[in-house]
C-alpha positions as CSV (number, residue, x, y, z in Angstrom):
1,X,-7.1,-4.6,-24.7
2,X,-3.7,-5.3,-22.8
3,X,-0.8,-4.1,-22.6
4,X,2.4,-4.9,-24.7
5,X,4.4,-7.1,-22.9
6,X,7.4,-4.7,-24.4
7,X,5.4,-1.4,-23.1
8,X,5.4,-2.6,-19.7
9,X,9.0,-3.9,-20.0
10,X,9.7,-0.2,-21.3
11,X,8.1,1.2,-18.0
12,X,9.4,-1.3,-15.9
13,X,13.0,-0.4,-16.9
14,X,12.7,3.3,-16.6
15,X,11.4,3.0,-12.8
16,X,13.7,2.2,-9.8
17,X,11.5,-0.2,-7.5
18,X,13.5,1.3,-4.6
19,X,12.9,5.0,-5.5
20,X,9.2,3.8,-5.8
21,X,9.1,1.8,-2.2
22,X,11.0,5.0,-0.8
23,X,7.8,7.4,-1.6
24,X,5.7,5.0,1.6
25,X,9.0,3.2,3.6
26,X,12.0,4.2,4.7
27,X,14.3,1.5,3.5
28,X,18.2,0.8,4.9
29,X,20.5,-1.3,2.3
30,X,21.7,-4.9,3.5
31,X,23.9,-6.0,1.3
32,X,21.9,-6.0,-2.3
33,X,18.4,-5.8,-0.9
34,X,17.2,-2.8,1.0
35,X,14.9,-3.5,4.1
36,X,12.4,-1.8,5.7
37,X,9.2,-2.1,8.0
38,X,6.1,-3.3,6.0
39,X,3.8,-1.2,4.7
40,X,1.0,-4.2,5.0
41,X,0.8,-5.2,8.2
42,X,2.2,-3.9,11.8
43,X,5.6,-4.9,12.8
44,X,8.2,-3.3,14.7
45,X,11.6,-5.3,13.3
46,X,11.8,-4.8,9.9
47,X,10.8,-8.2,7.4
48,X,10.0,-6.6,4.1
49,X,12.7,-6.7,1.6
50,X,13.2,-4.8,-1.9
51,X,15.7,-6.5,-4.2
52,X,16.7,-3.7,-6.6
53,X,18.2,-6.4,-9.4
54,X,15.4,-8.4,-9.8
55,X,12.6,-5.3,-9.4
56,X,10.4,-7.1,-7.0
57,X,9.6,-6.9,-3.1
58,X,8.9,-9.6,-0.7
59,X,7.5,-9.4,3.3
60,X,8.5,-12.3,5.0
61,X,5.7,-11.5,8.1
62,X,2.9,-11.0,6.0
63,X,4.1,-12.8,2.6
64,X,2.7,-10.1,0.3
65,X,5.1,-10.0,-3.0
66,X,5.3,-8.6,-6.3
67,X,7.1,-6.1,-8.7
68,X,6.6,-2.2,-8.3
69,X,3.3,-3.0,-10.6
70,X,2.0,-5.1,-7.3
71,X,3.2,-3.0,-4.7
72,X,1.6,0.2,-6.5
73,X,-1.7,-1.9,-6.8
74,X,-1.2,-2.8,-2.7
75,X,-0.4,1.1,-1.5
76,X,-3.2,3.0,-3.8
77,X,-5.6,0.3,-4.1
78,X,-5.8,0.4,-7.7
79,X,-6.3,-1.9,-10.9
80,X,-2.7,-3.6,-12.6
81,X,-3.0,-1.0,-16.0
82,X,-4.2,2.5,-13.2
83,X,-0.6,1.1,-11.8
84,X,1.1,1.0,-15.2
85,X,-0.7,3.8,-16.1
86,X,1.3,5.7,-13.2
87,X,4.3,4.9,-13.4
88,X,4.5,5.7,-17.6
89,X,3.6,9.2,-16.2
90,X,6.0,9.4,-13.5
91,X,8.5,8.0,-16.2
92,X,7.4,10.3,-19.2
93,X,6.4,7.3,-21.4
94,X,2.9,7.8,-23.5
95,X,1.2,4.8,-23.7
96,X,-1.2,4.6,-26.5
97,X,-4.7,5.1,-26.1
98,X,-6.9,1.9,-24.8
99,X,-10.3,1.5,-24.7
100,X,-11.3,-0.1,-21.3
101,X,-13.6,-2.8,-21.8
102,X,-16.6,-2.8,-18.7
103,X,-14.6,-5.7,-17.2
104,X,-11.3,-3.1,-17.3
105,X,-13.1,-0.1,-15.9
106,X,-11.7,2.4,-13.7
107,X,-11.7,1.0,-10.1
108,X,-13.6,3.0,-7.4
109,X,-10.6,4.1,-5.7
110,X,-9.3,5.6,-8.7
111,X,-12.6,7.2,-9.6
112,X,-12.3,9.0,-6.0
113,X,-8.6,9.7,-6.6
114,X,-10.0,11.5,-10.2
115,X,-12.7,13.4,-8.3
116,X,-10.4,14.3,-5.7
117,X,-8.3,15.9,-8.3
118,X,-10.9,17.6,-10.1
119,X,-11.7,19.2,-6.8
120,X,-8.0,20.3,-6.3
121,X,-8.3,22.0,-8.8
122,X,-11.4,23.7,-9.0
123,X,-10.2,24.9,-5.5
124,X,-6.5,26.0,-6.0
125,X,-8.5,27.7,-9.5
126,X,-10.9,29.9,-7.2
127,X,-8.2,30.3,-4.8
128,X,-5.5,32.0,-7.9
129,X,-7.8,33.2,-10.1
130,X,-11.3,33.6,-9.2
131,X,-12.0,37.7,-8.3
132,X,-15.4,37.5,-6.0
133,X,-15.3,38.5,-2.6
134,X,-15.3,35.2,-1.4
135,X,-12.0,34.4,-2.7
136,X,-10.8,37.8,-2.0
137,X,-11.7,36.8,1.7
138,X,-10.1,33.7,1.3
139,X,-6.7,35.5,-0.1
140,X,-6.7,38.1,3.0
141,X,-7.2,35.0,5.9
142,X,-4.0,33.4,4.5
143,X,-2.0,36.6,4.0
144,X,-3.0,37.4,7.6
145,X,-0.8,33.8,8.4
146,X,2.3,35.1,6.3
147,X,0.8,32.2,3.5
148,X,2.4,33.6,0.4
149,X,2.1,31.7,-3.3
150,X,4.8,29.7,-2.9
151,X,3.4,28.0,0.4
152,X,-0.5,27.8,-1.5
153,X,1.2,26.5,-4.7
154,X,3.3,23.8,-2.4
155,X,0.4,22.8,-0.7
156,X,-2.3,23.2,-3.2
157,X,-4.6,25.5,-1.1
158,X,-8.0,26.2,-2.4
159,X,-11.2,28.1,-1.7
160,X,-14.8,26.3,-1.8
161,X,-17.1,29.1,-3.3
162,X,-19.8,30.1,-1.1
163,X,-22.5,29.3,-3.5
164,X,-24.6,26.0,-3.6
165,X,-23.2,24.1,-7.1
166,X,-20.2,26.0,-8.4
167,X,-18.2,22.5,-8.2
168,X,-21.4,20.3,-8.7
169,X,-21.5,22.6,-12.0
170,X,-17.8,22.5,-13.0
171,X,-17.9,18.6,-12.8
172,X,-21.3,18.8,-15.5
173,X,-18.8,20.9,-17.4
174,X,-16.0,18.3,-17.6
175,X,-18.9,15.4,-17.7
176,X,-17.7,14.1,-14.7
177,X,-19.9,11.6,-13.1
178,X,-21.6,13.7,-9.7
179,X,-22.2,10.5,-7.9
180,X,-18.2,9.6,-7.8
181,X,-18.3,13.6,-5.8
182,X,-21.2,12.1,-3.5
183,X,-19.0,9.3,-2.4
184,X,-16.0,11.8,-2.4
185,X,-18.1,13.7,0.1
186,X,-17.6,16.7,-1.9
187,X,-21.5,17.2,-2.8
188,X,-24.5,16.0,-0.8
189,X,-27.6,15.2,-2.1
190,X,-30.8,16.7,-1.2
191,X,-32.8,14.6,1.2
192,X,-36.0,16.4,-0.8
193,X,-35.2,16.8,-4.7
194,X,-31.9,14.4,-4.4
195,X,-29.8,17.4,-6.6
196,X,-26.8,17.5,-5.8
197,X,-25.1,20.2,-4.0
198,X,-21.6,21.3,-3.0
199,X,-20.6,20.4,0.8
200,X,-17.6,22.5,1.3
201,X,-18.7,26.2,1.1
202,X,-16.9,29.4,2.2
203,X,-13.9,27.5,3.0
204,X,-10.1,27.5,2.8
205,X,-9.4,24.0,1.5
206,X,-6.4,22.1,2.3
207,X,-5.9,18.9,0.5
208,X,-5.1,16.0,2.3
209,X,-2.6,14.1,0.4
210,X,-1.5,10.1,0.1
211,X,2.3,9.0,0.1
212,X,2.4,8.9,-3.6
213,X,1.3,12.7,-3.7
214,X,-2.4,11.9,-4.8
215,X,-5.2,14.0,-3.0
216,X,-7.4,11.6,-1.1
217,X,-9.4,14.1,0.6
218,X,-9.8,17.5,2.4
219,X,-10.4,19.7,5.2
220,X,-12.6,23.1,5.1
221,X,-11.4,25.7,7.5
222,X,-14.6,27.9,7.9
223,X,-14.1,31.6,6.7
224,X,-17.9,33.0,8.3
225,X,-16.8,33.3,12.1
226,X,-20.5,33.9,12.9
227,X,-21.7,31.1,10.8
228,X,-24.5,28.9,11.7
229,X,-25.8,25.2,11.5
230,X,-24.2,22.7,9.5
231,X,-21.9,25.3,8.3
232,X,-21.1,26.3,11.7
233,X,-17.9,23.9,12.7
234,X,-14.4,25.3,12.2
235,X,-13.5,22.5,10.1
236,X,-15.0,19.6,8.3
237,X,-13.0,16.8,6.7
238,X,-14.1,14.2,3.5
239,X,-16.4,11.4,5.3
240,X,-14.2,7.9,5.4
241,X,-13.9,6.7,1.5
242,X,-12.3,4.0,-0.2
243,X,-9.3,5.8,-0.8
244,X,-9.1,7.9,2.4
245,X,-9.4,6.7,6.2
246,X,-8.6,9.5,8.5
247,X,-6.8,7.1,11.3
248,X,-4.2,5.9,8.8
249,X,-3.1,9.3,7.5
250,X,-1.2,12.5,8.5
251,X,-1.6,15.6,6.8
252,X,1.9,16.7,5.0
253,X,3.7,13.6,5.4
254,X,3.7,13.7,1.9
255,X,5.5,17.2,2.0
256,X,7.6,16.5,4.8
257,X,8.8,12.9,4.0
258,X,11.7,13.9,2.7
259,X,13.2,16.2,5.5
260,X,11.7,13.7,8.0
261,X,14.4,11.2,6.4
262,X,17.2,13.6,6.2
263,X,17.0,15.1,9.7
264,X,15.7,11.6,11.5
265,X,12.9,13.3,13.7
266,X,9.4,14.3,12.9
267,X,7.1,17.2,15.0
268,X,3.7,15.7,15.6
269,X,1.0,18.5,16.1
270,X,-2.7,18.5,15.4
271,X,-3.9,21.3,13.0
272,X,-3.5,21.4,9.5
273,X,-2.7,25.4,9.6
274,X,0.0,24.2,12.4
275,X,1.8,22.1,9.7
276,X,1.9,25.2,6.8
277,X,2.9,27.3,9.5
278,X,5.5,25.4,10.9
279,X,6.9,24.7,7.3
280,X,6.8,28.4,6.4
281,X,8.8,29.5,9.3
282,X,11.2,26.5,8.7
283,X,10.3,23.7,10.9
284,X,9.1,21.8,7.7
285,X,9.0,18.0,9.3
286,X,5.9,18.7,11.0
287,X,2.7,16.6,10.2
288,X,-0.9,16.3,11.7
289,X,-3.2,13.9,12.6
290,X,-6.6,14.0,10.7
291,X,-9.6,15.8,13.5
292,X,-9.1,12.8,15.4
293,X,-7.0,11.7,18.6
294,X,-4.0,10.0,17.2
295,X,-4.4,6.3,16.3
296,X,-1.9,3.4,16.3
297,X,-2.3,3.2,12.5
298,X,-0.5,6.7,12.0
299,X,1.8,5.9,14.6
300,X,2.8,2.9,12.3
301,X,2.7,5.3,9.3
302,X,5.1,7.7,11.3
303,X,8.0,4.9,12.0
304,X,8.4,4.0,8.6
305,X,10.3,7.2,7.9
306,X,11.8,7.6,11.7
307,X,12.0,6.8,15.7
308,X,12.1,10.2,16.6
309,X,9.0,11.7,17.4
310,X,8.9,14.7,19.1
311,X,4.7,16.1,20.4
312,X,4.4,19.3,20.1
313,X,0.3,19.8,20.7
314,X,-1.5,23.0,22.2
315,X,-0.8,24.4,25.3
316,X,-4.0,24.2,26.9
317,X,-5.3,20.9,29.3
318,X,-7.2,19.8,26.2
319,X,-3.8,19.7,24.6
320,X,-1.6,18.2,27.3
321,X,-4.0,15.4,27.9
322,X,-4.0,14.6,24.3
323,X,0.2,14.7,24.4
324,X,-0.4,12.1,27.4
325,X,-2.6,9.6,25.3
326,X,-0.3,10.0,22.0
327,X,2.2,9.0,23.9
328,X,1.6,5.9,24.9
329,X,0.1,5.1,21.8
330,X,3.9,6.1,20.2
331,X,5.9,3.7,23.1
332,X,3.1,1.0,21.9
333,X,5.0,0.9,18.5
334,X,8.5,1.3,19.1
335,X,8.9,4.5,19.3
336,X,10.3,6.7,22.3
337,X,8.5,10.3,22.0
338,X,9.3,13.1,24.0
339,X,7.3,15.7,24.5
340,X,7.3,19.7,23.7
341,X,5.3,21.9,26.3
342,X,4.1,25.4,25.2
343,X,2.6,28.0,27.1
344,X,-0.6,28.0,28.4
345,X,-3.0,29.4,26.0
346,X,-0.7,29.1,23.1
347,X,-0.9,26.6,20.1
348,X,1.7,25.8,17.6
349,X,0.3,28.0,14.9
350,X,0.3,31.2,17.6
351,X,3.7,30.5,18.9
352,X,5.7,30.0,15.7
353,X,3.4,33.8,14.3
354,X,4.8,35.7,17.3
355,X,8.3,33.8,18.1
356,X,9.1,32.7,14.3
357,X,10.8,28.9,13.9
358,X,14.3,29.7,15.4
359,X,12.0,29.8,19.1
360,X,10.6,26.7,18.2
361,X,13.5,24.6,17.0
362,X,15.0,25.6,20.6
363,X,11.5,24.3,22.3
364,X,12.1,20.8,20.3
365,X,16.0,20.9,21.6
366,X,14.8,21.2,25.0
367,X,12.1,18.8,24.9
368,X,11.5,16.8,27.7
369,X,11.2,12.8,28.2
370,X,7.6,10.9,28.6
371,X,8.5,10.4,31.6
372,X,9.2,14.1,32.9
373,X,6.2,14.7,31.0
374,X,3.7,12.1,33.0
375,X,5.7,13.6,36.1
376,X,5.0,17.2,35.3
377,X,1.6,16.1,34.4
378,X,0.3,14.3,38.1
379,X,2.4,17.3,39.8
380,X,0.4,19.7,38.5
381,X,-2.6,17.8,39.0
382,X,-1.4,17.2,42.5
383,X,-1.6,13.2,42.1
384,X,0.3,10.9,44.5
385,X,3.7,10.1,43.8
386,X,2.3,6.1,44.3
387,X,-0.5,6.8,41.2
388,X,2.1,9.1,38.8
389,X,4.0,6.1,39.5
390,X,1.5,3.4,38.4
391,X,0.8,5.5,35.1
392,X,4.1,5.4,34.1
393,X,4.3,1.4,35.2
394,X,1.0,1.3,32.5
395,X,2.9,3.3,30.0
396,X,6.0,0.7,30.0
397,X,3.6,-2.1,29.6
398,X,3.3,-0.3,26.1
399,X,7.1,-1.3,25.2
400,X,7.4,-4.6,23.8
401,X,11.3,-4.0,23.7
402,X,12.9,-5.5,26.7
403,X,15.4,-3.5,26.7
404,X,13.5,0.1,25.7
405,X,11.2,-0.9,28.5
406,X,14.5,-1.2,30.8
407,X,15.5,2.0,30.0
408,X,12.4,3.5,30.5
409,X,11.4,2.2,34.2
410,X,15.2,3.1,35.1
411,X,14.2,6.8,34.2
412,X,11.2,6.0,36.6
413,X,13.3,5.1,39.1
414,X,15.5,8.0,38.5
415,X,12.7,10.7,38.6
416,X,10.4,9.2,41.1
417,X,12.7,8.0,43.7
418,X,11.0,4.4,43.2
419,X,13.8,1.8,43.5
420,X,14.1,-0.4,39.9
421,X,13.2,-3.4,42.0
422,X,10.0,-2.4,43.3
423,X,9.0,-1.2,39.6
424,X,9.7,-4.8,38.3
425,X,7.5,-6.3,41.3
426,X,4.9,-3.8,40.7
427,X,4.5,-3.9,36.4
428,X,2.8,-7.0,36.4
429,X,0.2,-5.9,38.6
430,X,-0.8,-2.6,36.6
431,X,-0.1,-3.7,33.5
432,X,-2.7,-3.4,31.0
433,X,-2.2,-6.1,28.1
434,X,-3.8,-5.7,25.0
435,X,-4.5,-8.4,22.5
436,X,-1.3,-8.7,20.0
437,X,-1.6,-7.5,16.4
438,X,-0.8,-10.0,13.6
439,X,-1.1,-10.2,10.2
440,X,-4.3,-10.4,8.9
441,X,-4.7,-14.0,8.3
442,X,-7.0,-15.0,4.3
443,X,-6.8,-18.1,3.1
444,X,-4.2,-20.6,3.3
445,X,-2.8,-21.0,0.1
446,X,-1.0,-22.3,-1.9
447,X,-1.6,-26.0,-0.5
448,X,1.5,-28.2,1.0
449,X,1.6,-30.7,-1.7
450,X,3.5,-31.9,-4.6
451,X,2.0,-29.8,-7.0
452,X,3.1,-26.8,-5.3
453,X,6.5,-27.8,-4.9
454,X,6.5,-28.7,-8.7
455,X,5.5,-25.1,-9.4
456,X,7.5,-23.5,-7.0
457,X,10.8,-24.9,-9.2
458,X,9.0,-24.8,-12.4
459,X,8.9,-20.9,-11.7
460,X,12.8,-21.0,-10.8
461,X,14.1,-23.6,-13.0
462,X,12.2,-22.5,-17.2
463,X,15.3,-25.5,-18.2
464,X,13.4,-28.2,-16.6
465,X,9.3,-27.5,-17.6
466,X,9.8,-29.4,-21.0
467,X,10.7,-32.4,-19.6
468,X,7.8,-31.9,-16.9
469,X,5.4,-30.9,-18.6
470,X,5.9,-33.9,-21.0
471,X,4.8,-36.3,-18.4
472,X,2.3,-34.1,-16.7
473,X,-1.5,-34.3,-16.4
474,X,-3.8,-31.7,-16.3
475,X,-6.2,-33.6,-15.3
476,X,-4.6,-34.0,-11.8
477,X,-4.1,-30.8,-10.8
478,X,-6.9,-30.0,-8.3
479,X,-6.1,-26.1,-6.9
480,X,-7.0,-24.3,-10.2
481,X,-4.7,-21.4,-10.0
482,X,-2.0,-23.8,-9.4
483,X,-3.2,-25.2,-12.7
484,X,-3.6,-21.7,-14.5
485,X,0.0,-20.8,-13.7
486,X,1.2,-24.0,-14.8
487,X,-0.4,-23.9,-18.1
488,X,0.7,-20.4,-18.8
489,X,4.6,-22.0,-18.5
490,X,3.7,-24.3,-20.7
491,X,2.5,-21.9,-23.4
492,X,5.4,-20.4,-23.1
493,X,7.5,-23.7,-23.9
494,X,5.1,-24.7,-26.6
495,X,5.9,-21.4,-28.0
496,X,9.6,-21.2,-27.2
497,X,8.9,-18.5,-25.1
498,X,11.2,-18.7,-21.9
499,X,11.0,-15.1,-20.6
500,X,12.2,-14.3,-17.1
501,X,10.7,-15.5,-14.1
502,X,10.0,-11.7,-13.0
503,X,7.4,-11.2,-16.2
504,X,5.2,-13.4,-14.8
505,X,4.3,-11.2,-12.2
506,X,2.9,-9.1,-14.9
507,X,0.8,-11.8,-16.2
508,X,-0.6,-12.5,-12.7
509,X,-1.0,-9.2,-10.8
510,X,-3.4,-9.9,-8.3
511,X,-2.5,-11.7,-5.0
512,X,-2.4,-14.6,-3.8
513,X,-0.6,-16.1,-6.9
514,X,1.8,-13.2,-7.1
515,X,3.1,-13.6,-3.4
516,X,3.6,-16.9,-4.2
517,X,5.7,-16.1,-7.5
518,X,7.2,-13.6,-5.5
519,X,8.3,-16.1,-3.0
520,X,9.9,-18.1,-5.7
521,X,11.5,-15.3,-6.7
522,X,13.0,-14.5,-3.2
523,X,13.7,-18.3,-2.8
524,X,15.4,-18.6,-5.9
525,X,18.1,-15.6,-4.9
526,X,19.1,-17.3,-1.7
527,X,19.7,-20.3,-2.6
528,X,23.6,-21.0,-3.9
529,X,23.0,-21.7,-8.2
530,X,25.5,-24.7,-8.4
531,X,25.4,-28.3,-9.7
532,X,24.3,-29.8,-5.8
533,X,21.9,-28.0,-6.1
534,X,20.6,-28.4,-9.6
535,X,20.7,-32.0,-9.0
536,X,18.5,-31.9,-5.7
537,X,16.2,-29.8,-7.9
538,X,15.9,-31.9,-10.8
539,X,15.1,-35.5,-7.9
540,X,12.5,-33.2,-6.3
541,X,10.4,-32.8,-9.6
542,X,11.0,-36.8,-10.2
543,X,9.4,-37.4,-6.3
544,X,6.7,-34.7,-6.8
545,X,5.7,-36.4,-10.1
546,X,5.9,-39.7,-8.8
547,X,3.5,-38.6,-6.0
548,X,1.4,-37.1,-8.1
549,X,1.0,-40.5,-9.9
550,X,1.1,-42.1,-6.9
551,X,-2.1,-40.0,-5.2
552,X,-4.1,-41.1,-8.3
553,X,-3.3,-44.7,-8.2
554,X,-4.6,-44.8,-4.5
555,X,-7.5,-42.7,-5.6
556,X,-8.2,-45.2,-8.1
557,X,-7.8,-48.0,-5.7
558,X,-10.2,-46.5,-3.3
559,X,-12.7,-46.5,-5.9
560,X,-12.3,-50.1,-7.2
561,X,-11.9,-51.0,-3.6
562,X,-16.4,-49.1,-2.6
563,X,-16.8,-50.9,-6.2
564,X,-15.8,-54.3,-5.0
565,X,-17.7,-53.9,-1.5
566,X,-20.8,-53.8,-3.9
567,X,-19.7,-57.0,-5.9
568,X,-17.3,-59.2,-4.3
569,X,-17.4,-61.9,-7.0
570,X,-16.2,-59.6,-9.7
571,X,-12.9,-60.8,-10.5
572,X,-12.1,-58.3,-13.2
573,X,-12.8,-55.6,-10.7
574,X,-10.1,-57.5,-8.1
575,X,-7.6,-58.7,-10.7
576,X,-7.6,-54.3,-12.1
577,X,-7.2,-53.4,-8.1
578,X,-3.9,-55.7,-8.0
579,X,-2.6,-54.2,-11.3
580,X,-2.6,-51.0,-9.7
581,X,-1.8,-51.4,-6.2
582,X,1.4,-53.0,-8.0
583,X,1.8,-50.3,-9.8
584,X,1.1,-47.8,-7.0
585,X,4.2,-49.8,-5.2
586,X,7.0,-49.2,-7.8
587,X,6.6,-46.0,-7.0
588,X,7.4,-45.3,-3.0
């Protein structure tokens, strides 16, 4: 059953696109449109554009469009009513109740994003409430790290029983479906009876949240320090999922966004507890990457919200070497990092315990370049001045920025005692180039041809699709979703209907016809709305009707002309041919 149009106008009204595009980019205000680097594909100059009057969003990289609906459907990979669904909750609207047809079921993702929840809350549950000893164990470990109720009510802590089913048995108890926990990666299935059976146990659970605030997955820090087999790691984390892939996510980005924006900088670290113990002490823009080496996808993520990035990972070589490799993977997308060097054999977690945050909000003050990093690095290591040299020349082959990458070999020069000139003859010999990143590129549509054109002004013109649609044929229009959009508009005139141009983004949702109705859209602002160019509008529809007419005729003629090939004494096939190659010629 869908949607009243007027229900989804009702939601539509009550959200601010903006606030909405603000929860996953950070977006500046040029004049009326706010811009921002897109969430879609990987840039480093900023094409995506949000134009608050008209509600919809446009990247003119990739060419993804749409209202907040679309972008909502983009970001949480979820169905057009799950989005409307959403945003009436974020808004405090009730929409009545629907019965989903199979066809309208709930998506996968959202399934997972359900389950997820349900998890969350058995968790934070046993965590609050629950009185065994588990939990009791559970309650002590975090009060050992100063984690009070405010900090396991902000980041919805949890404990995972240690029992076999408890959440395999409180999901029978809310009759939700076990298998959507099996693809979760919340239960496991035995390989001998197939029951299912709970895969975090014993654990402090921290949910690993998405930029809209929905759990996507977790990690299980292990309470049984003598534990033993598969239960034996410190932490595991939810398997990849549709909904969650470790490399594009940082744990408490979500939490932190909003001080990341207000003080322009973010703290980079590598443990989950390093993030809640950072935040309790004060330091609350710091943010994790997921049990895995940091990955040019979360380096992306980070710049959306700032280009200050400061590393602050564990004292220890393990640590230092993983600093090194972050960052050149942060110079690879724009951003100049600087780094944040404990002491040996401390971690961030440990430091900010014994020092508090004051200690290490003067560490992050007195950071120290990439550069003096890489320098400090091969001096401990004893490495050649030549070789320290050469890595740095392989770290500014990282910088697509001209004038970043300036900067940055003139601090080489400065440091090393290399002259700038021999670093410019030098960088092309080390530099390591790796293959660009574009845009993923799907099909070509919509086609270059008359048709489009038609629609494209059809879309931005509702005064004009009478008239057209008057002398139009069907029957001509090959690209069928050129043809479904078209005879939704002229529903709409048969009807009377002229709503606005941005409500047919409601009626087509799904890509690629609503980036090209969001293109329109965009088109439609820039252009100047005066009597020139009404007029230029109004010949274009007589040319791409007249070219329309005319591709027939010649099709027409083509087929007279294989017709004629097969009986060349037919002179009513040759005298129809002339009729409409005259015909055909009054219209060039």
């Amino acid at each position: 059953m869908r949607i009243p149009e007027e229900k989804i106008e009702e939601i539509r009204a009550a959200t601010d696109i903006v606030a909405v595009v603000q929860e996953y980019v950070t977006l500046r205000k040029k004049g009326q449109n706010h811009f921002g680097l897109c969430p879609f594909h990987q840039e480093n100059s900023p094409s995506f554009s949000v134009h608050p009057g008209r509600g919809i969003f446009r990247c003119f990289g990739c060419g993804k469009g749409g209202n907040v609906f679309g972008f909502l459907m983009e970001m949480e990979r979820i169905t057009f009513y799950e989005a409307i669904k959403l945003l009436a909750e974020k808004a405090g609207i009730k929409l009545p109740t629907y019965r989903e047809s199979n066809e309208e079921g709930p998506s996968e993702s959202e399934l997972l994003i359900r389950g997820n929840g349900l998890a969350r809350d058995f968790f934070y549950q046993q965590l609050t409430s629950a009185k065994s000893t588990g939990a009791q164990e559970a309650k002590s470990y975090l009060a050992n790290r100063c984690y009070g109720d405010d900090v396991i009510e902000r980041y919805t802590l949890g404990y995972a029983p240690d029992t076999w089913e408890s959440l395999a048995e409180h999901a029978r108890s809310q009759s939700f479906p076990l298998n959507v926990l099996v693809k979760a990666g919340l239960l496991k299935e035995s390989p001998q009876t197939g029951r299912p059976y709970d895969a975090f146990r014993h654990r402090v659970m921290f949910p690993i949240r998405n930029l809209s605030g929905r759990v996507i997955g977790f990690g299980g820090r292990r309470l049984r320090e003598e534990a033993e087999g598969p239960d034996s790691a410190k932490y595991i984390n939810s398997p990849e999922t549709a909904v969650y892939h470790k490399g594009r996510e940082l744990f408490g980005l979500w939490e932190a966004r909003s001080e990341i924006r207000r003080q322009e900088r973010a703290i980079l670290v590598e443990g989950y507890t390093d993030v809640v113990s950072l935040a309790i002490a004060g330091v609350s823009v710091a943010v994790a990457s997921l049990g895995t080496s940091l990955t040019e996808d979360q380096a992306r993520l980070l710049k959306r919200f700032t280009d200050r990035v400061f590393i602050l990972y564990d004292g220890d070589s393990a640590g230092l070497n993983a600093a090194r490799r972050a960052v050149d993977i942060l110079l690879g997308v724009g951003l100049v990092p600087k780094v944040v060097v404990l002491p040996e054999g401390e971690d961030p977690d440990s430091y900010v315990q014994k020092n508090g945050g004051e200690a290490v909000w003067q560490l992050v003050n007195e950071a120290i370049s990439s550069v003096a990093f890489q320098l400090l690095l091969s001096k401990r290591a004893r490495v050649s001045t030549s070789d320290a040299v050469r890595e740095l020349l392989t770290s500014a082959s990282q910088i697509s920025s001209h004038v970043e990458r300036e900067v940055f070999l003139k601090e080489v020069a400065e440091k090393s005692g290399v002259s700038f000139d021999a670093l410019l003859r030098e960088l092309p010999r080390v530099a390591t180039t790796s293959p660009k990143q574009h845009a993923e590129q799907g099909e070509q549509w919509p086609p270059k041809s008359p048709i489009t054109t038609l629609a494209m002004i059809l879309i931005q013109r509702p005064d004009l699709r009478r008239v057209v649609f008057a002398k139009l044929n069907f029957e001509d229009i090959q690209d069928s979703r050129l043809a479904e959009l078209l005879r939704f508009l002229q529903e709409d005139v048969e009807h009377s209907s002229f709503r606005k141009p941005e409500a047919l983004l409601d009626r087509f949702p799904d890509p690629p016809l609503r980036d090209f109705i969001s293109e329109c859209l965009f088109a439609d602002e820039n252009n100047n709305a005066d009597l020139k160019r009404a007029e230029i509008e109004e010949r274009m529809v007589r040319d791409c009707l007249g070219a329309m007419e005319s591709a027939k005729l010649k099709a027409q003629i083509a087929l007279l002309k294989e017709k004629l090939a097969a009986a060349p004494d037919s002179v009513e096939l040759f005298r129809e041919m002339q009729e409409l190659m005259k015909k055909e010629k009054t219209l060039r």
